[in-house]
N, C-alpha and C positions, 0 to 999 in steps of 0.2 A: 449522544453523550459528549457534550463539549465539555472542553479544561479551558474553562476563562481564563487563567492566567497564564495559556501557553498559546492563548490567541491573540498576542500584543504585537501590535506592527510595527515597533521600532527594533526589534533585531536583527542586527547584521545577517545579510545571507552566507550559509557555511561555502568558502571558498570562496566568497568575492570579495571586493573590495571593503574593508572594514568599517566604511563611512555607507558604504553602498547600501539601499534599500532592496528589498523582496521582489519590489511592484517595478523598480528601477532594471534591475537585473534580470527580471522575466524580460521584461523590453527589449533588452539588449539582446537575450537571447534568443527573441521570436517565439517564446512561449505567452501564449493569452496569460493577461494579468487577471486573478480572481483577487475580489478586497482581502478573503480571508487565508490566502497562500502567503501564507507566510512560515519562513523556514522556522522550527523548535527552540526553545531558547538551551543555550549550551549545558545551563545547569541539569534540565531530566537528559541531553544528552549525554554528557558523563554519571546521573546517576544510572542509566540504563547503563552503560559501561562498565560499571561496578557489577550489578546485577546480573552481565554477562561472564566476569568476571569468576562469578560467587556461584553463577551457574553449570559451572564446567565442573564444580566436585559431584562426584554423581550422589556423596553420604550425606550432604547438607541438601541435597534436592531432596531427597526420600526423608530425612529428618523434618522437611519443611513442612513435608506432607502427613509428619505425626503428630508437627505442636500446633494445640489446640488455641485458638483468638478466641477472645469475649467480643463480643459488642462494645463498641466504642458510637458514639452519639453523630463522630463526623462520618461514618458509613453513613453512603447516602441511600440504602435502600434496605427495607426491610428482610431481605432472603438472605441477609448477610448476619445476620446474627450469630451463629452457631460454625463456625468456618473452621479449615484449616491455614496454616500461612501460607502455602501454599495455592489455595485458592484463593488467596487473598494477591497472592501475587501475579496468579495467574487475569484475575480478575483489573489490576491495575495496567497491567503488559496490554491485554487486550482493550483497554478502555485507548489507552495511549495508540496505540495498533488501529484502534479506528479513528482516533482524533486525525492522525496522520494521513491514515489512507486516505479522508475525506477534504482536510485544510491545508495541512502543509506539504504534503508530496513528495517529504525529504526520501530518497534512495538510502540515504544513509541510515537512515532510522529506521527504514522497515527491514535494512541489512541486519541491527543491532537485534530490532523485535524477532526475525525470524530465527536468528542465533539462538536468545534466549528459549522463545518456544521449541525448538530443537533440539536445546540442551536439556529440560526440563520433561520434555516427552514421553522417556522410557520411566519415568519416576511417578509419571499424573496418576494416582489412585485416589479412588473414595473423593472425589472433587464434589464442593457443594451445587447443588442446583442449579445456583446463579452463574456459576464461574462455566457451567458444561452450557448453560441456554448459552452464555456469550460465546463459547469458543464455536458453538452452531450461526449461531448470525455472523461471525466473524467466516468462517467458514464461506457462507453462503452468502455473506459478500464478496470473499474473493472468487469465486463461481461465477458471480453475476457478471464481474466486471474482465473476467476472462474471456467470457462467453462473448460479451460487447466487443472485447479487445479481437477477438476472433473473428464475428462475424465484418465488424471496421476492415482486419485487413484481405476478411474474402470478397468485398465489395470494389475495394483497392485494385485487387489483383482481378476481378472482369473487367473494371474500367479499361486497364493499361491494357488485356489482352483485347476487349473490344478496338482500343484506339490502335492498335497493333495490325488487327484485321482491316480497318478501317482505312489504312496506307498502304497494305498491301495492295489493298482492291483498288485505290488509286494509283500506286502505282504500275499496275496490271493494266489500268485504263490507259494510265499514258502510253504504255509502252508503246500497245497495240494499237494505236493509233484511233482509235476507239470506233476500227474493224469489226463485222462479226465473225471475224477468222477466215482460214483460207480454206472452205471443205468446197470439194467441186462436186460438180456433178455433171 
């Protein structure tokens, strides 16, 4: 689920140089340049801000979850007809939620998203079908990519103990002058 218009590579990256590019700034800082990392434009992140915002009343969370949406034409999927605003919100959080996770990799914006889901959690009831399948794949990508993140640094961590063992034994060798010790007989 891409947001084409939050995949444009002329915005400034958040906290650098205000001329500075996405592709520029990875470079700088030794992170691999992908074409499509590029940081969120400021506008959904200050609307996500509001939203954070608006999320912290716990009586507009649960009222979100009572008033009823119609269908609207710019819903792009048919399981969206019949919704609450609520899911409907819950259903945009998440779209932006993986836009991120997968293009832009802003820190800051999955701080914003996890906020909001957080805020919004004790209130989720009666959520439409669409909105519960996404917060499952949402889910179950961030499982996937724990799991990855996990096993990357158990791989890490026998490298450096292999090379660890692997100096020891050398320097064992040097010591001993590479004797086969002193047993008499």
């Amino acid at each position: 689920y891409r947001l084409p218009s939050l995949c444009g590579g002329s915005y400034p990256a958040l906290g650098a140089k205000a001329t500075g590019r996405a592709d520029e700034v990875a470079e700088e800082e030794g992170k691999p340049v992908h074409p499509s990392c590029y940081p969120a434009p400021p506008a959904a992140t200050v609307l996500l801000l509001v939203l954070l915002i608006l999320s912290k009343d716990k009586h507009l969370c649960e009222a979100m979850h009572k008033t009823s949406v119609e269908w609207q034409r710019w819903f792009d999927h048919n399981g969206l007809k019949a919704l609450t605003l609520g899911s409907l919100v819950v259903v945009t959080v998440l779209r932006l939620a993986h836009w991120n996770f997968g293009h832009s990799r802003d820190s800051f914006l999955h701080d914003i998203i996890a906020a909001i889901v957080t805020n919004l959690a004790p209130t989720l009831e009666h959520l439409n079908w669409y909105a519960s399948d996404r917060l499952l794949d949402f889910v179950s990508l961030l499982a996937r990519s724990y799991t990855r993140q996990v096993s990357q640094a158990l791989r890490e961590v026998r490298s450096m103990a292999k090379e660890h063992q692997n100096q020891q034994q050398q320097q064992a060798a040097a010591s001993g002058g590479g004797g086969g010790g002193e047993e008499g007989g």
